[in-house]
C-alpha positions as CSV (number, residue, x, y, z in Angstrom):
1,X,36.7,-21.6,-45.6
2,X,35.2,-25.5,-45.2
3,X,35.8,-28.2,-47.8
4,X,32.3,-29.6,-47.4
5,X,34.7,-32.9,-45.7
6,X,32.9,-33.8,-43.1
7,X,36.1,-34.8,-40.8
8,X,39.7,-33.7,-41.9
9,X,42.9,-35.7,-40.9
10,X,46.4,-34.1,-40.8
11,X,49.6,-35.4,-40.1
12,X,53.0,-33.6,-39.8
13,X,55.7,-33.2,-37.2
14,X,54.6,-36.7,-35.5
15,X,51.5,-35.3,-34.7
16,X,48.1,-36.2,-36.1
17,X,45.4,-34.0,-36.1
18,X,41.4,-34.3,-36.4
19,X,39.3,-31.5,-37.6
20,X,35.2,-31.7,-37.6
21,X,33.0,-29.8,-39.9
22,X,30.7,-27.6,-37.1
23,X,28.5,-25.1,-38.9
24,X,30.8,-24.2,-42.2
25,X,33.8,-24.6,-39.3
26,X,36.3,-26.7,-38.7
27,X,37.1,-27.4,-35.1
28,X,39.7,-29.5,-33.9
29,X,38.6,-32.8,-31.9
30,X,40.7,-34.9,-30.0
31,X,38.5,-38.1,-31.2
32,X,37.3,-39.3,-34.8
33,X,33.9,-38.8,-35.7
34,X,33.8,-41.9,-38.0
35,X,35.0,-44.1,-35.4
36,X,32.8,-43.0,-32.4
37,X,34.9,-43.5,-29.3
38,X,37.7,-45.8,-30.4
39,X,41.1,-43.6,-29.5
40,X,41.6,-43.2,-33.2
41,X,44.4,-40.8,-33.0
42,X,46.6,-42.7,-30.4
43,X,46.2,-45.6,-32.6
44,X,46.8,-44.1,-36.0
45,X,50.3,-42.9,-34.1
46,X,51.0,-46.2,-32.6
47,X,50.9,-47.9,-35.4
48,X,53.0,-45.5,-37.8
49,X,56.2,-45.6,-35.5
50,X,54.9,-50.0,-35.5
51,X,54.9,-49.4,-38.9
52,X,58.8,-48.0,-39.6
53,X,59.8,-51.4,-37.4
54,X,57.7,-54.2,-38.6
55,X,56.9,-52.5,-42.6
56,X,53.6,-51.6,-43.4
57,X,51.5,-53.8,-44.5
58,X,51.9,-56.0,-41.1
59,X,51.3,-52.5,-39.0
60,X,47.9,-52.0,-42.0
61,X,46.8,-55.5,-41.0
62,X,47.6,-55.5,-37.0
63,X,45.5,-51.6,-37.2
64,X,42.7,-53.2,-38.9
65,X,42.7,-55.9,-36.2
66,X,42.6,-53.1,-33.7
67,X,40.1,-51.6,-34.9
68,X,37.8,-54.6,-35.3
69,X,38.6,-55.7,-31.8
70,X,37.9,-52.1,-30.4
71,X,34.6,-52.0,-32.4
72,X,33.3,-55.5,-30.9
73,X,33.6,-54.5,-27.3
């Protein structure tokens, strides 16, 4: 049954997963919707294990950094 969500995240087990809304289905993707072809997932990951090293709010400012510098190219 869909949530009406347009994209679902889930993490668990190390392992984050991306689901898209398709027709009243929700089929996994490999890549974000919302963030086009940026490598959201490797990112999100990279940054949680950066996170448990450096704390998290330098690993929430070095992501959003990431992101803006992926998004300018």
């Amino acid at each position: 049954m869909a949530l009406g969500v347009p994209e679902i995240w889930c993490y668990g087990g190390g392992k984050l997963q991306v689901f898209v809304l398709n027709q009243a289905e929700y089929i996994e993707m490999q890549t974000s919707s919302t963030f086009g072809n940026l490598p959201v997932i490797e990112g999100i990951l990279q940054f949680l294990q950066f996170s448990l090293t450096e704390g998290s709010s330098t690993a929430r400012r070095a992501f959003r950094q990431w992101v803006r510098e992926a998004l300018a190219q």
